[in-house]
C-alpha positions, 0 to 999 in steps of 0.5 A: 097779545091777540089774542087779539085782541091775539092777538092779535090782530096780526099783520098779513099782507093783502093777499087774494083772500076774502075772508078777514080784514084782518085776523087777530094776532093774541097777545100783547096784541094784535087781531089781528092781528086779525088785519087784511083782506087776504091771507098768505099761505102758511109755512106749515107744509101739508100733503098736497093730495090731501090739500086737493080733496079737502073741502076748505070752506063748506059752510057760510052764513050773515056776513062769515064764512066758515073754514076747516084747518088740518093738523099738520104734524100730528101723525109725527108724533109719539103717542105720550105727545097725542096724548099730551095734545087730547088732554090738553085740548079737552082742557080748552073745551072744559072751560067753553061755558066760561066765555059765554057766561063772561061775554054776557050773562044771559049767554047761557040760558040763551045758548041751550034755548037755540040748542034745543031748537036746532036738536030739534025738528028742523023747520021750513020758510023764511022764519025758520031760515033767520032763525037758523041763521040767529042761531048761527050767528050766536054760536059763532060768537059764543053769544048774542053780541056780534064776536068782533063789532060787539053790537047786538044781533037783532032777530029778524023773526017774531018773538011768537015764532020763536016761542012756539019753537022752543015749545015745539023743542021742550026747551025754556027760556026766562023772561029777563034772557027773552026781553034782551034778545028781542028788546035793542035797547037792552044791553046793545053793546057788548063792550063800550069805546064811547069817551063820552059815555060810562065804559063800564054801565054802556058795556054788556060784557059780564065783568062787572054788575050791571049797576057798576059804573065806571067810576066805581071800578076805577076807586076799586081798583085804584085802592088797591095796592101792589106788594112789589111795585116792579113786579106789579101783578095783574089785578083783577085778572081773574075775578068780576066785580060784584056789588055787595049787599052793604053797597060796596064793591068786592071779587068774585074770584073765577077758581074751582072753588069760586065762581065758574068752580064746577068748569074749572073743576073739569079743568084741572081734571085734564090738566092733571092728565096732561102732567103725567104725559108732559114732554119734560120737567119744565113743562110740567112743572108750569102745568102744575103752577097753572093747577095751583093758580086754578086752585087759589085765584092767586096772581103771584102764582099766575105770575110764577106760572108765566115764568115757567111757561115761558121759560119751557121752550123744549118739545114739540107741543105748547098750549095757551091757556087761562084767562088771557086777554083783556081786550073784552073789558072796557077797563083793560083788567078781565082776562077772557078765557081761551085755550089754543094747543099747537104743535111746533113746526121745526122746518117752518120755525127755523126758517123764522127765527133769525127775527128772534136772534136779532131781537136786539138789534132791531130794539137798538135801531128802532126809531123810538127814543133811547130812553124808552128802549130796551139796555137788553132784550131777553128770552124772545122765541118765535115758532111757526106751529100748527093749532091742534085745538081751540076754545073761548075766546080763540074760536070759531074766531081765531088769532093767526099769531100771538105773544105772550105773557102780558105782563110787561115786567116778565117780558122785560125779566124772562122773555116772550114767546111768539108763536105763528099759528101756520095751518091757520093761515093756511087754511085762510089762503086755500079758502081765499078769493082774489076779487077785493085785490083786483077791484082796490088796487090802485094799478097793475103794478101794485097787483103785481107786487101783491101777487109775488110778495104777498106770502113771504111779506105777510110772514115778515110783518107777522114775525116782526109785529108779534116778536120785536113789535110787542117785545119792543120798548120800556115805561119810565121809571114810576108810570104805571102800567098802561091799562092803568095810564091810558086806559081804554086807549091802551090796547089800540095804542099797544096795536099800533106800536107793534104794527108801526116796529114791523112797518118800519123795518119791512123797508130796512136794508138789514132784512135782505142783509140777514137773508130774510127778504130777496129785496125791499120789493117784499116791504113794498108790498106790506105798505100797499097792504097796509095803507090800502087796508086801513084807509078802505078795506077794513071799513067792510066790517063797519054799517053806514052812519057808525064809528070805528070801536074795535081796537085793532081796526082803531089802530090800523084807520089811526096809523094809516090816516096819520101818515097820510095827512102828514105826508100831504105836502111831499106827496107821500100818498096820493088819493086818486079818483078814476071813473068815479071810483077812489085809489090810494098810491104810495108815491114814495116808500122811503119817506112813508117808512120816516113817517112810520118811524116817527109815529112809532116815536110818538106812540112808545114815548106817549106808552112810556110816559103814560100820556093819557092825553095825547094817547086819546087824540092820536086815536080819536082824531085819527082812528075813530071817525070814518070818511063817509064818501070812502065807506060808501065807495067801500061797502057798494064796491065789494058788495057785487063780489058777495065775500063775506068780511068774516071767517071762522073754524071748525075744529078737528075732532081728537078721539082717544082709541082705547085698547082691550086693557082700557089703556089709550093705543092712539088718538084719532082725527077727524076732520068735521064739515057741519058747524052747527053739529059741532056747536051741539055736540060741544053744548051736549059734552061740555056743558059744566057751568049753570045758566047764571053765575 
């Protein structure tokens, strides 16, 4: 969950850092995960003189910052592992066409228009520079809706500029594709979160017709039945719903042999490599049930693929992959395709996993009802890793923390994994900027805290969210899964759960009594983080006049405004104006924590009991709606500190170097500044799918 959306959003305390919000943590999700303003350095060591010459950030544009991450590890490795790791992440960048095509249908045509413009002779004056700057934006967001706010980019030059440029660059565009650049009423937003509209009709992204409405989809599937009800397949997965010519409704299955089958085809080829050079039995074994699941569409396979996926647990290097995360469907079924290869980070692993041992314990002394806990937590790992690789969903934008499977039966059966992406959030904290701390934060006092605890309690929050937080919990014997009870409110919900399991035990004694925390000095600061984050910071990413749709910042604005107007009477929190400009002060941790822990019992009861209602008002009343004074204070504060609310990557280059006998001796890294030619070079290598699918 990420991955999230991964997912992820994943809970970093507000460290001196200017690039996200919040990062998404995959997975049963967090985006966190994406959730700060700042970042903590990674567990992952990396060589300090290296670190000093190397240019973190050398690129920025619109509203992002783009950053460059290393690869620690990888020199470490054996060469039948580099391998391992080329294979796999050319895999991920076989299948990047697919998430265009998913997140719109004219993704496509309209990508190759702007490659063909910027391949080309590059232009001057002010409708070159937004046009470049369009273009930036789009590769960025694998498409011309906005990667995180989901509203459609609005071209600043005229639609005669851009013609003559695509003329000038021999390059062309379809009359459909070109009216939706330029026309706002058409398709603006990418996914729909609007209650009082229709999900499915009010959302661009191309996982279902156009014409489908959102009753239609919920008869489809809704007639549907499962062969195993306790091990309920996750339908639609892996398929758009399409509208026949007879009027009635069916899937495209995404296989080779099916919709995205020339992508997927290139796919398999690299999986097939990685099988030959996979570090064990077991992980070859899930590779080949991953090949199979490409080949049949068959969701029982991906299920037996998730099991032995997460039941390899040895080696050094693991992988993400597939259509994952279902936080791009207004209706919670289609799985975005994304790829991220990692490499574990033993030192940084060991240091972590006593959260992953005691798994049970924090399931038993959660404050959630005892009829909605866990008799027994299983199979839960967590490993600090360094990502070697990313694709679709997982970049430029990347998670910082993820867990998966999503299947809540599997989690419960065989366990989890959590994975930590440690260079990542290194590579945030070298690129960081300490300004939105000093102009937010309520006193010197919390300043400090921040400044000493800010790394050792972005790990924690992060290791608790993604490992007890999304492995947290059980439904009720008969309700259905929570895409199918809450609906459109289960992702920020599922959010909110894992965000309040780590909230809750940041400030308990037992973390210090583990060795985990020095003091309860460390969850101090996570609180301060995180109060001030979801009442004012994140609301950078938000334009004057609008609501919150995004789920993991839904989640955050929902937990952080019910505490506080719950704890009013006592005080809990106080809002504080001082020359004009509005504070938050936690005046009391303890009792901040109760009503942490009573929020948490609401969310895992309004989870296990599938209550759709209450569900909806926790978030509408709470997490939607947005203080027009404090966006305001917001967005003329941090406007003067000009640190863009955004961040994303470039990946490293892996280069196979081959002997006189054509056999691979090595694999190389590079490190590459220019995202632009990053963008085209991918375009030019790894374009496998047709303009329209």
């Amino acid at each position: 969950m990420k991955l999230l959306s991964l997912l992820l959003a994943c809970c970093l305390c507000l460290a001196a850092c200017d690039n996200n919000d919040s990062q998404p943590i995959s997975g049963q999700k967090a985006d966190v995960s994406q959730q700060n303003d700042a970042q903590a350095t990674s567990d992952s060591d990396s060589d300090s003189d290296s670190d000093s010459d190397f240019e973190w950030s050398p690129e920025r544009f619109a509203d992002i910052k783009i950053i460059r991450y290393q690869i620690a590890g990888f020199e470490e490795l054996t060469l039948k592992q580099k391998e391992l790791v080329y294979y796999l992440v050319q895999a991920g960048l076989a299948g990047r066409d697919i998430m265009w095509d998913q997140n719109y249908r004219h993704n496509l045509s309209i990508r190759r228009a702007l490659e063909a413009i910027m391949s080309g002779t590059q232009g001057s004056g002010s409708e070159w520079q937004q046009l470049s700057t369009y273009a930036r934006q789009v590769f960025f967001s694998n498409g011309i809706h906005h990667h995180y706010a989901g509203d459609k980019f609005t071209p600043t030059f005229t639609k005669a500029y851009f013609l003559d440029q695509l003329e000038a660059a021999g390059g062309v565009l379809n009359d459909d594709a070109l009216e939706a650049m330029f026309d706002p009423s058409i398709d603006n937003k990418k996914v729909s979160q609007n209650a009082n509209g229709d999900l499915v009709k009010d959302s661009a992204i191309n996982f279902y017709d156009p014409d489908l409405t959102d009753a239609e989809v919920t008869e489809f599937y809704a007639a549907m039945s499962q062969v195993d009800p306790d091990r309920p397949v996750l339908l639609g997965l892996n398929s758009k719903v399409v509208r026949l010519d007879d009027g009635s409704l069916a899937e495209k299955k995404w296989t080779a042999n099916g919709m995205y089958g020339s992508a997927i085809t290139k796919i398999i080829g690299w999986l097939d490599k990685a099988v030959t050079v996979a570090e064990n039995p077991a992980q070859a074994d899930a590779l080949k049930l991953l090949i199979e699941y490409y080949k049949t569409g068959d969701l029982k396979t991906w299920d037996d693929y998730n099991i032995a996926w997460v039941s390899a647990t040895d080696g050094d290097v693991d992988y993400i992959h597939s259509f994952i995360e279902v936080y791009q469907d207004p209706k919670g079924y289609k799985g975005s395709f994304e790829n991220i290869v990692q490499i574990k980070d033993f030192e940084a692993s060991r240091r972590m996993q006593k959260v992953a041992r005691d798994a049970q314990w924090f399931e038993d002394n959660s404050s959630t009802d005892p009829a909605h806990k866990k008799e027994k937590v299983v199979g839960v790992s967590y490993n600090v890793v360094s990502v070697a690789g990313e694709a679709g969903d997982a970049s430029p934008s990347t998670p910082v923390g993820v867990n998966l499977p999503n299947s809540n039966w599997i989690r419960a059966q065989h366990g989890s994994k959590s994975v930590s992406l440690g260079n990542i959030v290194n590579a945030y904290g070298q690129a960081s900027n300490p300004g939105l701390l000093a102009e937010f934060a309520h006193d010197k006092q919390e300043i400090a805290l921040n400044t000493e605890h800010k790394e050792l309690a972005g790990k924690m929050r992060t290791a608790l969210h993604e490992v007890v937080g999304h492995a947290s919990g059980k439904l009720e014997a008969g309700v259905g899964t929570p895409k199918e009870t809450l609906k459109n409110y289960s992702s920020p919900l599922e959010e909110a759960r894992a965000d309040l399991v780590a909230l809750y035990f940041m400030m308990d004694p037992k973390l210090v009594e583990l060795g985990l925390l020095p003091s309860l000095d460390v969850g101090k600061a996570a609180y301060d983080s995180f109060i001030l984050n979801g009442l004012m910071l994140q609301l950078r990413r938000i334009e004057p006049g609008k609501t919150i749709e995004q789920a993991h910042m839904r989640n955050r604005q929902m937990v952080a405004g019910w505490v506080f107007q719950q704890g009013t009477e006592d005080n809990v929190i106080s809002r504080i104006v001082r020359d004009g400009k509005i504070y938050f002060e936690i005046n009391d941790y303890l009792k901040l924590r109760q009503l942490f822990g009573q929020l948490l019992k609401e969310v895992q009861r309004i989870k296990s009991q599938g209550d759709y209602q209450a569900g909806r008002d926790l978030i509408e009343n709470y997490g939607v709606q947005v203080d027009a004074e404090i966006h305001q204070q917001v967005l003329s504060r941090s406007k003067p500190l000009d640190i863009p609310p955004y961040s994303g990557f470039i990946n490293p280059t892996l280069t196979p170097i081959v002997n006189d006998a054509g056999v691979i001796s090595d694999v190389s890294v590079e490190y590459p500044k220019d995202f632009v030619e990053q963008m085209l070079e991918y375009g030019r290598e790894y374009s496998h799918l047709p303009n329209y699918n």
